[in-house]
SEGU-963425 format. One record per residue (C-alpha): y, z, x. Coordinates in steps of 0.2 Angstrom, whole numbers, plus 5000, padded with zeros to 4 digits. Example, Ala and Ser with C-alpha at 12.3 -4.5 7.8 and 13.67 -1.06 7.14 Angstrom:
BEGIN
497850395062 499550365068 
// end
This chain:
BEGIN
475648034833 475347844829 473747854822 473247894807 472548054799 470548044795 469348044782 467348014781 466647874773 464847784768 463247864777 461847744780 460247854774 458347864783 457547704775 456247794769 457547934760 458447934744 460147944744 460348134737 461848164722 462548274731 462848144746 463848004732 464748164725 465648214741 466248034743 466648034728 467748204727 468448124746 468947944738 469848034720 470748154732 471548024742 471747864732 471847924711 473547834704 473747824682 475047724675 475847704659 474347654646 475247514636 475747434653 474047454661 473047364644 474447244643 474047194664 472247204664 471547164645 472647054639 472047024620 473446954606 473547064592 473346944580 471546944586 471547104586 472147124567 470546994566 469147114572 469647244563 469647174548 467947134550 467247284556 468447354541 467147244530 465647294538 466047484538 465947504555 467647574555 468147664538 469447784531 470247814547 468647844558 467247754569 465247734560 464447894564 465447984578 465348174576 466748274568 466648414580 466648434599 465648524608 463548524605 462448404614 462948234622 461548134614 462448154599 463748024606 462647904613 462147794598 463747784587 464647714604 463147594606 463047544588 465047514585 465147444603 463947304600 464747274580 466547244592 465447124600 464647034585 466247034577 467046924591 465446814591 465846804573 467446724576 466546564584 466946514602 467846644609 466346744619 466646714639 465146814645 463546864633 463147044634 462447184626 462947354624 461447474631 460847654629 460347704648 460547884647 458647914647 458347764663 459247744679 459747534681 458447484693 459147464709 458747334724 458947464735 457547614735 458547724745 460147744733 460247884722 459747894706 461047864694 461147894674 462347814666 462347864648 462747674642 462947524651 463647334648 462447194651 462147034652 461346934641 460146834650 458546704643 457446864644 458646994639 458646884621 456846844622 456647034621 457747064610 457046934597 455346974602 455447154602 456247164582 455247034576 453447054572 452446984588 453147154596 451347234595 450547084605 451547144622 450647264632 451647414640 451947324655 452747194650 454047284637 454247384653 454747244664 455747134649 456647304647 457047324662 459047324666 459647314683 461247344694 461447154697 461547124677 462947264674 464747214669 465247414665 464647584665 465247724651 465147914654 465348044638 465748204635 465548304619 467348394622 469148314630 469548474641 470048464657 468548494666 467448364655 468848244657 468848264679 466848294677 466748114667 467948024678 466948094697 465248054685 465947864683 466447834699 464647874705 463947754696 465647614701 465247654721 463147604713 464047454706 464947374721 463347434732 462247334722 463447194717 464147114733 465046974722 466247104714 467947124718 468247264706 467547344690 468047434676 467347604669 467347704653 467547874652 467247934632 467848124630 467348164613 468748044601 469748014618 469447864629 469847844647 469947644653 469747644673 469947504685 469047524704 469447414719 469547434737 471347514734 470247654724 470347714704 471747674694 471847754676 472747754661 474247914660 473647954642 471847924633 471847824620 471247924605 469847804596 470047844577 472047844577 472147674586 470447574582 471247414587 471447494607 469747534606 469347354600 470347304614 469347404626 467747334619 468047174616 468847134632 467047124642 466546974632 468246884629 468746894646 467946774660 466846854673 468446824687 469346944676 468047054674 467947054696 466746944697 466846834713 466446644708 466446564725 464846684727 463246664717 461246694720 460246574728 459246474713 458146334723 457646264706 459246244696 460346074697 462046184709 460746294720 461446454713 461746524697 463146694693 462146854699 462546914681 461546764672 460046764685 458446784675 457746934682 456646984670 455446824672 455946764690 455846854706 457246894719 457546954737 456247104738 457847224743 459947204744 459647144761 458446994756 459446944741 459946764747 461646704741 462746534741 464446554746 465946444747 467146474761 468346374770 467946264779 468946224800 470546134799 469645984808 468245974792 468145834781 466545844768 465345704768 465045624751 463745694740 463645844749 463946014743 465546024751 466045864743 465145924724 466346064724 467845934720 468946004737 468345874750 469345954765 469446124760 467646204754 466146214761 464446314753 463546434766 461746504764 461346674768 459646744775 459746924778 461147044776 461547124792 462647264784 463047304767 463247494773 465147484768 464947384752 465047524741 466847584748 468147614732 469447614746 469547534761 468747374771 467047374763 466447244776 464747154772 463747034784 462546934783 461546774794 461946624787 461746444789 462446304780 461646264762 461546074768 460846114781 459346214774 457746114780 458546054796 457346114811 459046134820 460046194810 461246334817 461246514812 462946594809 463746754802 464646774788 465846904784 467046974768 468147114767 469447174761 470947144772 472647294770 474147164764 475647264771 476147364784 476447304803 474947214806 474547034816 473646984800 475046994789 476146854798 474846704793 473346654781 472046704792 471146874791 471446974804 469846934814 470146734816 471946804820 471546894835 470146784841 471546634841 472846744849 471446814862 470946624867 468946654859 469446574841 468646384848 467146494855 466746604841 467746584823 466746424814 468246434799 468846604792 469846624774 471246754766 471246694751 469946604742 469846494730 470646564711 470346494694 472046594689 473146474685 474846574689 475146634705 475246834698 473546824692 472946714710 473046904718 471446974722 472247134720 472547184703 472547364706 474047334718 474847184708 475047324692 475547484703 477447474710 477947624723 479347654710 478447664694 476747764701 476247954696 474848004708 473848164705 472748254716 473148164732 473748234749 474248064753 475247994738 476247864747 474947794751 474547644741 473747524751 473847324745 472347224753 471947044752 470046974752 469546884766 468046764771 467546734791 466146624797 465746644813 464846584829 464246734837 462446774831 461246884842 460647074840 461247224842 461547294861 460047414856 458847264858 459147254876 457447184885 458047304902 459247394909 460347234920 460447154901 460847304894 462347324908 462747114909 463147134890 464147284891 465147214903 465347064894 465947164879 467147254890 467747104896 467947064879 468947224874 470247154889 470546994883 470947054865 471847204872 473047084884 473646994868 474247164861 472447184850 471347344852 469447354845 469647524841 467847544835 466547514849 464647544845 463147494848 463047374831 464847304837 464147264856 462747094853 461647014863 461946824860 460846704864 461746544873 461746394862 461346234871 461046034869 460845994848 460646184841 459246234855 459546394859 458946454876 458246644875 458346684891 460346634895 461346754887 462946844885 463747004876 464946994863 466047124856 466247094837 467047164821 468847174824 469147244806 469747434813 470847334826 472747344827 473947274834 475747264843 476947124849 477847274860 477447264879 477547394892 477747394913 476347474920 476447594932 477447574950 476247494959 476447454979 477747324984 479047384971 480647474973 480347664973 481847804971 480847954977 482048064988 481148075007 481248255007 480148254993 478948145002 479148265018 478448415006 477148315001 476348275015 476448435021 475448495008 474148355010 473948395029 473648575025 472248505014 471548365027 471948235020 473248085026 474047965017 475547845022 477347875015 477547715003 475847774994 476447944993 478047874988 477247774974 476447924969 477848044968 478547894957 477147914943 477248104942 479248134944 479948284943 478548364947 477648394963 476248494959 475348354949 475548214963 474548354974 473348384962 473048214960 473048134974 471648284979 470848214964 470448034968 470048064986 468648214980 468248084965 467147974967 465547964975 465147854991 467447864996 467347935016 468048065025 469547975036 470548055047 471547915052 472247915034 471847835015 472247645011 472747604993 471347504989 470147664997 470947764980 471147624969 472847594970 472947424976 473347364955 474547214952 475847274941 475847194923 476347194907 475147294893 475347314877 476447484871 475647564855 476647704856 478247644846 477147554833 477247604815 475247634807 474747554794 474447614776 472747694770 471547754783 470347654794 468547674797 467447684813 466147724819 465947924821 464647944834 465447844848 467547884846 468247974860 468448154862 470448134858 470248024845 469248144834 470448314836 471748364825 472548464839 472248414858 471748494873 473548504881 472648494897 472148324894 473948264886 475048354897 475748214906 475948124891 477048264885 477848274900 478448084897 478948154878 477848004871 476748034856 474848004855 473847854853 472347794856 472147664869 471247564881 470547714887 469947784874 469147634868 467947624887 467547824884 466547744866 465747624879 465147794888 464547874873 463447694868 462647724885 462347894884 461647884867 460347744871 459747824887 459347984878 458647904860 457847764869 456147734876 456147574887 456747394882 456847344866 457647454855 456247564852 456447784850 455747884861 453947954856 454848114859 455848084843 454548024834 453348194836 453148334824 453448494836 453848414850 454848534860 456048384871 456348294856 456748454847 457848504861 458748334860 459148334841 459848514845 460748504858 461248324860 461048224845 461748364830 462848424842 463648274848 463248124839 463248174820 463948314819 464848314800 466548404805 467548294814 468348424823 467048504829 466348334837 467848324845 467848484851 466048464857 466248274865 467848364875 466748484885 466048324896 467848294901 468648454906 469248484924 468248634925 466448614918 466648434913 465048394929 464248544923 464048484904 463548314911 462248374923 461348494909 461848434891 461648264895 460848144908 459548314909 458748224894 458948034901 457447944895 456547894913 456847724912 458747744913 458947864925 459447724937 460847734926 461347904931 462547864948 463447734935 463547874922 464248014936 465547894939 466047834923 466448024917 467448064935 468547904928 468847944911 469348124918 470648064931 471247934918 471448074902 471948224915 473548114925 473747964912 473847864928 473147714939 471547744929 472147744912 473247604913 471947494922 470447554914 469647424912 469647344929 469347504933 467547504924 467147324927 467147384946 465647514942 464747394930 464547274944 464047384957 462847444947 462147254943 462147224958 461047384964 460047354949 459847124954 459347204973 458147344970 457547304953 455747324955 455847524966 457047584952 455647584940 454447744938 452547744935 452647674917 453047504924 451647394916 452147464900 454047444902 453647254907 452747244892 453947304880 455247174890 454047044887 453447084870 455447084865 455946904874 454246854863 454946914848 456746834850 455946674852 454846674840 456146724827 457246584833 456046464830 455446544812 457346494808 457346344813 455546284806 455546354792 456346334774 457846464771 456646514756 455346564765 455946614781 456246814780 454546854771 454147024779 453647024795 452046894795 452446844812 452147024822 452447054841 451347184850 451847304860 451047474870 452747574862 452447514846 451247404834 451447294818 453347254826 454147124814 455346994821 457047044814 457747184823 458647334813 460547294806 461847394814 461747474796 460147554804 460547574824 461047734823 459447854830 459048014815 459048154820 457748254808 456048284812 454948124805 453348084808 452947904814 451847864797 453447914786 454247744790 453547564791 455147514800 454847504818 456847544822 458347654822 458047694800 459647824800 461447874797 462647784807 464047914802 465947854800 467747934798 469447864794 470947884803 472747804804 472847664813 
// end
């Protein structure tokens, strides 16, 4: 198997529903099984907290003075383990912040201002009201104008003149302001020691969630006298081999301490080319850890929190003076984007693996420009080794493909591997400490089924030109189907230059509305794009397709003679060279040709009777033979990749195939791997899903599923939606998903498990979904013309079905018709109307809440953004319409990992 083994990954929760504990802990335990490494302690201090001991020997001496630390022990720490934790909290806080005082004693040396908090008793405030809640029991934070204000005004004696409220709000300490979290136990067991480390890393994945300008953070574990340094980054946790015990070796735990104000905030894992949109201050932005929240307002939630962001700019850009470009001091290289809305921040809180975030964006220049263009903006965290496209240039992998695929002109404005560093030597320019410190030779991994598996990744930044909505927003059922087939045309042109997608959805297929003259954008001309290449991969290895008529065949004529004999007995005539070719695919065998070729002339619907014989092009033979990419000698990469749960094909989610469906790959001795195929059987599960969740154009559920007690939508969640959409075990989905392609119930399961519940607006789509399933059965079952010309394959049934649907449009709609035409209009209404709020407005002002709404018969109050693909994924569980204010999709679009 080429492909690598799997593991689940972020959930995107109702909007309206907290994240439980329980949810965060079972990533948690998922992540620490798979990507926990230590290393020596010395070496990983030295690496990461680089402090001379001479300073060191300074501190000390005054927290020596000060009795903070006396006759061999730290102020106020208990003598005995065990008892209550509280009795921890306040020594670590008070000796913490006398560390702290003693390096701002020194004069000059503080990089970042902070404050060592007690947070045991109040969650951080979150941006996001569905996370979990999450008690640190002491946190690091910055020291902003109102954190001081507090702080002076709170111990001096104008305290009593504040009101409850505001203490409240000046007291307030929030995700965005966090450098660190710190866990304590009252005893250094085992268990307290695992139970502290899973407890920190809850609150790490909060971190990253919240903070999307960190590259990596740092964690305390405190274990009665023994202290546990962590780093976190998208390679996972990295820890120290031994504690340090923090009465025998004060100046490590001044190391520890001091480290978060003496190093800058790159070191600490902040990103600087990223900061929060300030309108009134001189640069625009200010670092999100010195925004002043307490007296100034920010985005409502995560996904209105505006930020200012300096990329790369094309090979062909040169920055105009006195722009921003230009004020950065890199003239040809920089350029500062805008964001308006975060599309997707689902994968943010990953502690291993891509952890992509999206947002719109525009230029920060280009602000108050009534025609200013929208663009989206990407960052992830790229793998750095293996045998990967990405890895042979300085462009992520994405603005690889696109130029390899011929689109890069089209659809990548700029895209960056490696942003700008203020490390001055080259080791310390890697964004990747966690892999920069850990060698394969030198590495002890614990609790890890997969301990070869250390995974380097670079960061990487990619603008680009493709903005629309998800296919979800469709305004009928011929856009819905143009874009699809756009998106599969898409899928071709990557997968001819040796690139597959791997990880089709409905969030990854967009609408995009066609850009004309000077920015105008035209709402009613537009084309699908398949996006988010980050699950891809990639071969330079070609393969011949299959014989194909006109080429040399070695079939012996007897073998021919025996065959046709078998066909006539059946009815069915066909000439010697297609038999021959045939006979050619299936070799040694003769059974399979038979079945077969009974197969494709039985398969699809509409191919006559003849008696006078079967041409090539009658059983889609007629291919031209090519060259196609071969994935099956090519080594995967390291770590495990995510996708998107819901929609991967059947194969792709078992452990252990179906021989029935491989048995011709096994007769050719090759290995498994996904392919091509499996990729257009995703496209099949988009469609199915939004024909059955769906209720008419414009992205809108079903009133079915939107109804208490409903009997349909309860029948759907049953049997369709838990069953084969988000179905938690991954081999049980696939188990369930291979029932609709099994030679002998395979039309059954489609008849009553699936189209049964069609929505009626897209049971014109049935015909298109019969003969999409009787391909993907041919295609898996022989591993034939089908599978190895699947997509012209598909394209075929795509634009027979456009075309039906361009002729007969108006008779394929039921009695609901003024309402459907409605709904179409109401959603054209609402694109254009966001456009132009884009365009007209201030970046500022533009994504208030929904003040501009767009009426429709299937749903009132409609604002004009439509759901992120975070959100596209239909819930399953029984919600009353009032539960939620948002309008769309507000659930779990579930995920897995899997080698790539």
């Amino acid at each position: 198997m080429t492909d690598t083994p799997t593991k689940g990954a972020p959930t995107r929760q109702p909007q309206y529903m907290k994240k439980m504990n329980y949810d965060v802990r079972r990533a948690i335990e998922d992540d620490l099984h798979n990507y926990y490494h230590v290393e020596d302690k010395d070496k990983f201090l030295s690496h990461l907290v680089p402090i001379s001991d001479n300073l060191l020997s300074k501190i000390l001496h005054i927290l020596v003075g000060n009795k903070t630390y006396q006759d061999g022990r730290w102020k106020g720490f208990p003598r005995q383990s065990g008892g209550k934790e509280n009795r921890m909290y306040a020594p670590f806080i008070n000796v913490a912040n006398a560390i702290d005082s003693a390096v701002d004693e020194l004069g000059g040396m503080v990089q970042v201002q902070g404050q060592w908090r007690d947070v045991h008793s109040r969650a951080p405030d979150s941006k996001d009201p569905t996370s979990a809640a999450l008690w640190p029991d002491a946190v690091r934070v910055s020291m902003d104008t109102s954190t001081k204000d507090l702080e002076r005004r709170l111990d001096g004696l104008d305290h009593k003149s504040l009101n409850k409220t505001e203490k409240v709000q000046l007291a307030k300490v929030w995700w965005l302001q966090v450098f660190t979290v710190v866990e304590m136990k009252t005893t250094s067991t085992e268990e307290d020691i695992e139970e502290a480390l899973k407890q920190l890393c809850s609150y790490m994945r909060q971190l990253f969630h919240e903070q999307l300008d960190r590259w990596f953070a740092f964690g305390i574990a405190l274990c009665f006298d023994q202290l546990f340094l962590y780093l976190c980054d998208r390679s996972g946790v990295l820890g120290m081999a031994t504690p340090v015990d923090i009465h025998h070796e004060p100046k490590t735990l001044i190391r520890v301490i001091a480290s978060f104000a003496l190093l800058d905030a790159q070191k600490q894992g902040w990103d600087t080319n990223m900061q929060v949109y300030h309108p009134t201050s001189p640069t625009l932005c200010v670092p999100s850890y010195q925004y002043p929240y307490g007296s100034e307002k920010i985005g409502e939630d995560l996904y209105k929190v505006q930020w200012v962001i300096k990329t790369a700019a094309p090979r062909s850009y040169t920055a105009v003076a006195g722009s921003s470009a230009a004020a950065t001091g890199n003239n040809t290289k920089c350029e500062r984007f805008l964001t308006i809305y975060a599309i997707s921040i689902i994968a943010s809180e990953m502690m291993c693996g891509q952890a992509s975030v999206v947002w719109e964006a525009v230029k920060l220049d280009d602000r108050q420009n009534p025609k200013k263009t929208i663009y989206i903006l990407k960052q992830g965290w790229e793998r750095f080794e293996g045998p990967s496209l990405s890895l042979k240039g300085k462009r992520p992998f994405e603005g690889e493909t696109h130029e390899l695929s011929g689109l890069a002109d089209r659809r990548i404005y700029s895209s960056d591997k490696r942003p700008a560093s203020h490390f001055e030597d080259e080791d310390r320019r890697e964004t990747n400490l966690h892999q920069r410190l850990v060698t394969y030779e030198d590495v002890r991994i614990h609790n890890t089924q997969h301990g070869d598996q250390l995974v380097s990744r670079a960061f990487t930044r990619t603008v680009l030109e493709t903005w629309g909505w998800p296919l979800v927003f469709f305004k009928d059922n011929l856009e819905m189907l143009q874009v699809i087939r756009d998106a599969v045309k898409d899928h071709k042109q990557f997968y001819m230059k040796g690139v597959l997608h791997h990880d089709v959805s409905p969030g990854n297929i967009l609408i995009c509305p066609i850009k004309g003259h000077e920015s105008d954008i035209d709402m009613m001309e537009i084309r699908g794009c398949l996006i988010n290449l980050d699950q891809g991969k990639h071969t330079e290895q070609t393969q011949h397709t299959i014989n194909t008529p006109g080429q040399i065949h070695t079939a012996e004529d007897i073998t021919i003679d025996n065959l046709q004999m078998m066909l006539k007995k059946k009815n069915i005539v066909i000439n010697d060279s297609d038999i021959r070719l045939v006979l050619e695919i299936f070799q040694p065998s003769i059974d399979l040709p038979l079945q077969y070729v009974m197969d494709c002339v039985e398969g699809f619907s509409g191919l006559p009777s003849s008696s006078t014989g079967y041409s090539n092009s009658q059983l889609g033979w007629n291919m031209q033979a090519e060259d196609r990419p071969n994935f099956e000698a090519r080594v995967h990469r390291k770590g495990l990749r995510t996708a998107t749960l819901p929609y991967m094909s059947h194969e792709a989610l078992q452990a252990d195939f179906n021989e029935s469906y491989v048995f011709i790959a096994r007769l050719r001795k090759k290995p498994w791997t996904q392919e091509a195929a499996h990729d257009m059987e995703s496209f099949l599960w988009v469609i199915l899903y939004l024909a059955i969740t769906c209720g008419g154009p414009g992205g809108f559920r079903r009133k079915e599923l939107k109804e208490l007690d409903n009997h349909i939508g309860e029948a759907i969640r049953r049997n369709v939606l838990i069953r084969l959409f988000d179905c938690e075990d991954i081999a049980t989905l696939g188990k369930e998903k291979s029932h609709l392609f099994s030679a002998i119930t395979g039309e059954e399961f489609l008849e009553k498990e699936l189209l049964v519940y069609f929505h009626p607006y897209f049971h014109p789509l049935k015909p298109l979904v019969r003969d999409w399933q009787k391909l993907l059965m041919r295609a898996f079952r022989f591993r034939a013309f089908e599978y190895d010309f699947i997509h012209d394959k598909v394209l075929v049934l795509l634009d027979n079905t456009i075309e039906s649907l361009m002729g007969d449009q108006q008779e394929l709609m039921d009695e609901d018709q003024e309402k459907y035409n409605q709904d179409r209009e109401g959603e054209v209404a609402r694109r254009q109307k966001l456009v132009e709020s884009l365009q007209s407005s201030f970046v500022s002002d533009a994504f208030k809440p929904a003040d501009l709404d767009v009426q429709s018969p299937n749903q009132t109050n409609r604002g004009l953004r439509p759901t992120s693909p975070d959100m596209v994924h239909v819930q399953q569980c029984q919600v009353p319409d009032s539960a939620s204010q948002h309008p769309q999709y507000p659930t779990a679009q579930k995920t897995k990992r899997q080698k790539i």
